[in-house]
Structure formats: C-alpha cells, structure tokens
C-alpha positions in Angstrom: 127.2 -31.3 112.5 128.0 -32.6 116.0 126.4 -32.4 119.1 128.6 -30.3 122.3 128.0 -29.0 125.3 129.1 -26.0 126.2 129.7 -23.5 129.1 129.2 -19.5 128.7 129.0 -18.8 132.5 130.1 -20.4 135.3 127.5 -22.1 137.8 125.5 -25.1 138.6 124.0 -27.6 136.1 121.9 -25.1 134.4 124.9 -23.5 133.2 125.6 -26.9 130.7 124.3 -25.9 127.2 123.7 -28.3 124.4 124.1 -27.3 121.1 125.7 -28.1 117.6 128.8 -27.6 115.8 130.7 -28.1 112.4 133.5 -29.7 112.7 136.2 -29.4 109.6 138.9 -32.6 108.5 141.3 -32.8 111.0 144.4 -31.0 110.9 148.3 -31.6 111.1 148.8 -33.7 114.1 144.8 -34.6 114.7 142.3 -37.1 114.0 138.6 -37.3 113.9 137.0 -39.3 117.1 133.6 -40.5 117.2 132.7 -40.9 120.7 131.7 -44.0 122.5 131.6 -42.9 126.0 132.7 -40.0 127.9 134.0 -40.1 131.8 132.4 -37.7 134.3 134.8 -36.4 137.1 134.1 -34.3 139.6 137.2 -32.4 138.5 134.4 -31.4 135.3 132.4 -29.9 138.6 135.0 -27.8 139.6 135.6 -26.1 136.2 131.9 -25.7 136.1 131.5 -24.1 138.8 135.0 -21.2 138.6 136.4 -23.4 141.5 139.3 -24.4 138.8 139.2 -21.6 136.0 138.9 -21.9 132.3 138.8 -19.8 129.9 134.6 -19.0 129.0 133.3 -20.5 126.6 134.7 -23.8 126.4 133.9 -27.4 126.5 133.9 -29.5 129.8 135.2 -33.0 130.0 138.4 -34.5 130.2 138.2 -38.8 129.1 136.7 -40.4 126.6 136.7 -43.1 124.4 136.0 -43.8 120.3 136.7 -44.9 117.1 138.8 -43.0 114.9 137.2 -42.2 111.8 139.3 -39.8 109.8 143.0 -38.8 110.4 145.4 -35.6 109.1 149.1 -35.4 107.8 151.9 -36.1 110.1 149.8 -38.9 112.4 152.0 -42.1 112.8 150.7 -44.2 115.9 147.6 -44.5 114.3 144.7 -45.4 111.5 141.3 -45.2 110.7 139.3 -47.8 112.6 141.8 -47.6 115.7 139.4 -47.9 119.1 141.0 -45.0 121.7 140.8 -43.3 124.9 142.3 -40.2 126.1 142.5 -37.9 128.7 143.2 -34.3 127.8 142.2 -30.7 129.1 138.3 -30.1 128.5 136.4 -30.7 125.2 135.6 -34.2 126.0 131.5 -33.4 126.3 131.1 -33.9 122.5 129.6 -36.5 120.0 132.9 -36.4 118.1 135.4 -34.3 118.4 139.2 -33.3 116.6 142.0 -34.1 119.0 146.0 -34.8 118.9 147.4 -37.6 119.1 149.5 -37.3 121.6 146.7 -37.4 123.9 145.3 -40.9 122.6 146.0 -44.4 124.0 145.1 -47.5 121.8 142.4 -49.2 123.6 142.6 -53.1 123.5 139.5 -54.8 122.1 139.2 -56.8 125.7 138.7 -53.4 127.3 135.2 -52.0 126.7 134.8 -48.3 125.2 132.9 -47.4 128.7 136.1 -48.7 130.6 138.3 -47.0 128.4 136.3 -43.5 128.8 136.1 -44.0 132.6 139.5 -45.5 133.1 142.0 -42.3 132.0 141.4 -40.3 134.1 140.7 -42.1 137.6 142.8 -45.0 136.8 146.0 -43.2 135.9 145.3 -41.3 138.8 145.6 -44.2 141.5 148.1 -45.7 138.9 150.8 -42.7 139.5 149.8 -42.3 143.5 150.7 -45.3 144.5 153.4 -46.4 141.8 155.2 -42.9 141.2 154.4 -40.7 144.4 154.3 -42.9 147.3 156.0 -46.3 145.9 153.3 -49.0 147.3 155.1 -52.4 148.2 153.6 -55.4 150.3 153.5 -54.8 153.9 152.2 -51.1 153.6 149.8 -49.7 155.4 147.6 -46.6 153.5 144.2 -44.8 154.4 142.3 -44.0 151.4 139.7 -41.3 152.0 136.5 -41.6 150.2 137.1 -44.5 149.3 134.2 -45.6 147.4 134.9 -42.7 145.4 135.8 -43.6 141.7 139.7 -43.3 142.5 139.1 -44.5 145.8 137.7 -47.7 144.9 140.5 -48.6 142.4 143.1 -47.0 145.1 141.7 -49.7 147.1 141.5 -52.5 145.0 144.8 -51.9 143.3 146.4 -51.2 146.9 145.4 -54.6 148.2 146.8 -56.0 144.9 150.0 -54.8 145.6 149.6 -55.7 148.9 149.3 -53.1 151.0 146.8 -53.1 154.3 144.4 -50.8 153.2 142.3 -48.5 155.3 139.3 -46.3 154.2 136.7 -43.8 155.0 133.5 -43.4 153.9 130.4 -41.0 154.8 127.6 -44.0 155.1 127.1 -47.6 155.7 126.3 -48.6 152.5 129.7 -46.7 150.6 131.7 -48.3 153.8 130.2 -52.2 152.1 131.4 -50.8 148.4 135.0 -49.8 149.8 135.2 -53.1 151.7 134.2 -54.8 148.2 136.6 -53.3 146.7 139.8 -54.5 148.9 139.7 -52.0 152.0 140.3 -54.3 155.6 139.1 -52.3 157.6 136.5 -48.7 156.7 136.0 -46.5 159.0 133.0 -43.9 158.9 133.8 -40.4 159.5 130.4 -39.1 160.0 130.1 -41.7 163.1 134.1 -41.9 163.9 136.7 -40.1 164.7 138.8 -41.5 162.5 142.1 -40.8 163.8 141.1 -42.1 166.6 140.3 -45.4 164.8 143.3 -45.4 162.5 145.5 -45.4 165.9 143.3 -48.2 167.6 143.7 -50.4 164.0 147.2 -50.2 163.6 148.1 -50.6 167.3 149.7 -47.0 166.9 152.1 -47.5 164.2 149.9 -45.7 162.0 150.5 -45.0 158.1 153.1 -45.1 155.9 150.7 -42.8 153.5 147.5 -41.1 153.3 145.6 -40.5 149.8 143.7 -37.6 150.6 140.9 -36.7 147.7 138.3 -35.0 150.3 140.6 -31.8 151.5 139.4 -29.6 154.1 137.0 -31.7 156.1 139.9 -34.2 156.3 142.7 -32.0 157.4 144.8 -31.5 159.4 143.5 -34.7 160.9 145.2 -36.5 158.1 148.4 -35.9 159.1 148.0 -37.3 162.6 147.3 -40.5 160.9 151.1 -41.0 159.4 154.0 -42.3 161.4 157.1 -40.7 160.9 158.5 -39.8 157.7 154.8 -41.0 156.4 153.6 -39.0 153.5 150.3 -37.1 153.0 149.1 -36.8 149.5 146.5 -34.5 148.6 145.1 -35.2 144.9 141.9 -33.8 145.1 139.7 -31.2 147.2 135.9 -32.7 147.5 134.8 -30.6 150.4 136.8 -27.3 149.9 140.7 -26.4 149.2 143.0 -26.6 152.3 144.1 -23.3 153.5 147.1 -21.7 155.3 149.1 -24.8 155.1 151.9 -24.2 157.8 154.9 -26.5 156.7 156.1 -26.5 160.1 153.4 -28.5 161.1 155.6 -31.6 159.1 158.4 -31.3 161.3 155.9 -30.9 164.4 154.1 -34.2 163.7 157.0 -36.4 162.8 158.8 -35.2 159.9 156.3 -36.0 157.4 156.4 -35.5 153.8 153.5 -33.3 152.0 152.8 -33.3 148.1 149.8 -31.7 146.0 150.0 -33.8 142.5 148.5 -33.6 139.7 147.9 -36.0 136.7 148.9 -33.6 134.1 152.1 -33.3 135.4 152.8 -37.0 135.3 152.2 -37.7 131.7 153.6 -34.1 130.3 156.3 -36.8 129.1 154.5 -39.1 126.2 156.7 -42.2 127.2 155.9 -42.0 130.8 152.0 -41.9 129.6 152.1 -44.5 127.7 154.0 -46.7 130.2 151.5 -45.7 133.1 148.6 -46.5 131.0 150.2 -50.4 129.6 150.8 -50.6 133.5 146.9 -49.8 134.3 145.7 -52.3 131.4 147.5 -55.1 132.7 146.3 -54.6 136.0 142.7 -54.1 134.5 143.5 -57.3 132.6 145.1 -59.1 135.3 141.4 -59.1 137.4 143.5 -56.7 139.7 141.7 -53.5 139.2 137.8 -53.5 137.9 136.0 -50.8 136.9 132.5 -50.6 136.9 130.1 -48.6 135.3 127.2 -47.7 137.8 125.2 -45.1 136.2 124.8 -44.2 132.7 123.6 -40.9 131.0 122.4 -39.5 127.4 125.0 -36.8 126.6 121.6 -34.7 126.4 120.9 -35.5 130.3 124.5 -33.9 131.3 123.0 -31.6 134.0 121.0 -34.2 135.7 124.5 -36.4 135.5 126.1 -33.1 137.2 123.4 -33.1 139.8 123.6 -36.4 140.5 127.7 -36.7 140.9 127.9 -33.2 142.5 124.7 -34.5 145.4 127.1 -37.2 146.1 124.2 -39.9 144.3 126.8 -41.7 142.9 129.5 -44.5 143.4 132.0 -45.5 141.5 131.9 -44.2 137.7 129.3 -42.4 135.8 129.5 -42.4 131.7 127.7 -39.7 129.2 126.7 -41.6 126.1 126.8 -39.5 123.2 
C-alpha cells in the first residue's frame, strides 16, 4: 500500500485527496520508484484547477526523484538501486509509484534527490528556452519576467552564464533582491514601473533580442514593445491568465518580430534530445553555473497548504513534497 493524492473534481486545494493504493510489480517497460522528493509547479495548479484539462480522476504532479527498487522485463538503462528523476505527465503526487523508463534520467550522486525532483521540470525548461528556442550567446540582451519565479531564477542565472545582459521583473522589492541574486543586472518592478518604459531607458533603445514571457496576460502586448527588430517573444507559461485574440499582424507592425508558444513536452518527445538536454543542465548545475535551491519544504500529507502557499504567490524559488 502506498500513499497518493488524488483529484475527483476540479477546484482549489480542497479538491487534493489523500488516500492509499496497491501498487502490483511493475510491468514490461516499468520499474518501481520509491520517492525521495516531488517538485511542485504551478503547471500542477493549473490542472487542478480545469485551467489545463485532464482526464478526472487522476494524479497531479509532474517531477520527482527516487530510488528504484524493483524493475520489469524488457528495462535496459537501468537496475535496482539506480537514484532517478523524471518528468512525465501527472502521477508524480505519490510515495512510490510504477513508471517507464523512458521518462527516467540517472541522477548523479553529487546531485541531491530534492535537486533532482525540482530540477526536471524548471531546469529543462530554461535549459531548452535559451539553448533550443532563442539560441542565447554572449552579448545578448533578454527580459525575464517573474524572474524570481522557479524558472526565472535559473533563466537568470543560467543567462548571465552564458553571458547574456539579463533584465527582469518582479512584483516586490524583496523578489527584485532574489532575481538580482540570482544574475539579473538590472530588475525592474512592474507594480511601480512601467516597464517598457524602463526596458527602453536601460538599453538606450536598442531593446531585446528576446523576451521569456511565463506571466501572460498582465504582460502583454507590452512584451512585444520591448524587442528590437526581428527580436523574439516567447511565451512558456500563463501566470496571470492565457493571452487572447493574438493578432499576428501585430509582429510585422512592431518590427517583424518572431512569436512562439513552447512547450517542454514537445522538446524531449525524442529520448536522445532528453537525455542530451538533461547531461547539458547537470553540467551546468555542476559547473556552479546554475543552483537550485530548495526554499520550502512540505509533507506529501500537507499538499493543499503547499497549493495555497505556491498558488498565493508565498513562495520563491522551488517548493518540494516529501513523501
């Protein structure tokens, strides 16, 4: 028997059920994980809440970490005993779970299993926006929104690595500090700012060669006016509501600019490129390049209070359930 949570109805925190489950020997293909740590996203919020459907019931969650403690026929990349992470479409929220592996990543013993769990998901998210969709090379100049968001902060840190000028946004005073920390020059606050405005008076008017937009409506369309030409906007997330009635003429209008809605999935459909992307984000996590905290912590039994906290905006950088 072990412990899931589980959502019948879509809805706020309340909807999170805890309960138990037998899992059998692991099938053709599978192995058995026993969790470590599990990553909350706000991408978990979103299926929560019907904002991203799913089909009802299922299990939230889409990174963890473990040790694999039993495996089926047919698995080659792996043993018993082999420490993993993983991201993968829901059923993360579990003590231990069966899972493919295809979705699994070894996980080097210099990486912690709370790194590993929080790591997947965020991390090969900056690692394909700024080495796969927008190319990042030294001399660059990006805006990060939200950027002491979990992606935000590694966009950050990782973009001034690669060195890039980085420029970010944040909502208060003490999430600009965190952003700076983390490698933006310069942080605008876009509660006090406007920040196109500031993004013009920064770069002198040459303005960016790419915006990494994971906040979505309150940051558009003034997103675009931030790019020179033939900049590119990238929209990989959609914190404060989806962007509607997207005109593509608008591109042309404001310089010629290029538009793209990713998404990580897509990325690493292909196993090689997922394995590459992920050796590429451990070095860099090895390297001292990228770091990534843990700042809260919660007993997989606490998951709606970790909801709460992550969906009131309490948080900073990454949050872990502990099974």
């Amino acid at each position: 028997m072990t412990r899931i949570v589980k959502i019948y109805e879509t809805g706020g925190p309340e909807v999170l059920q805890l309960e138990g489950e037998e899992l059998g020997a692991p099938g053709k293909g599978q192995v058995l994980l026993r969790q470590h740590a599990i990553g909350l996203n706000f991408i978990d919020i979103y299926f929560r809440k019907g904002l991203y459907p799913a089909p009802l019931p299922f299990i939230p969650g889409n990174e963890g970490a473990g040790e694999i403690i039993a495996i089926g026929k047919g698995v080659k990349e792996f043993k018993v005993g082999d420490r993993v992470a993983y991201t993968a479409r829901h059923g993360a929220y579990v003590a231990e779970r069966l899972i493919e592996e295809k979705h699994l990543i070894k996980l080097p013993k210099a990486i912690s299993y709370e790194v590993g769990a929080t790591m997947m998901l965020k991390g090969l998210t900056a690692q394909y926006l700024l080495r796969r969709t927008f190319k990042i090379k030294a001399g660059d100049t990006m805006l990060v929104h939200a950027a002491a968001g979990g992606v935000g902060m590694i966009l950050c840190q990782w973009g001034k690595a690669l060195g890039a000028h980085v420029i970010g946004t944040a909502g208060s005073p003490e999430k600009a500090k965190i952003a700076k920390k983390a490698g933006a020059k310069q942080v605008i606050l876009y509660r006090e700012e406007n920040f196109v405005e500031r993004v013009r008076e920064i770069t002198k008017g040459k303005l960016c060669d790419v915006v990494y937009d994971g906040v979505g409506k309150d940051t558009f369309p003034g997103s675009l006016d931030c790019l020179r030409k033939l900049g590119m906007f990238v929209s990989y997330g959609s914190a404060s509501g989806n962007i509607d009635a997207f005109n593509i003429g608008v591109l042309a209008q404001k310089g010629s600019l290029f538009a793209t809605r990713p998404t990580l999935y897509d990325y690493i459909a292909d196993r090689a490129d997922y394995v590459a992307m992920a050796k590429d984000l451990m070095r860099a996590i090895s390297a001292g390049h990228v770091t990534m905290p843990v700042h809260a912590r919660y007993a997989l039994d606490d998951v709606a209070k970790a909801h709460a906290a992550l969906e009131g905006r309490q948080t900073t950088g990454a949050t872990v359930l502990l099974p």
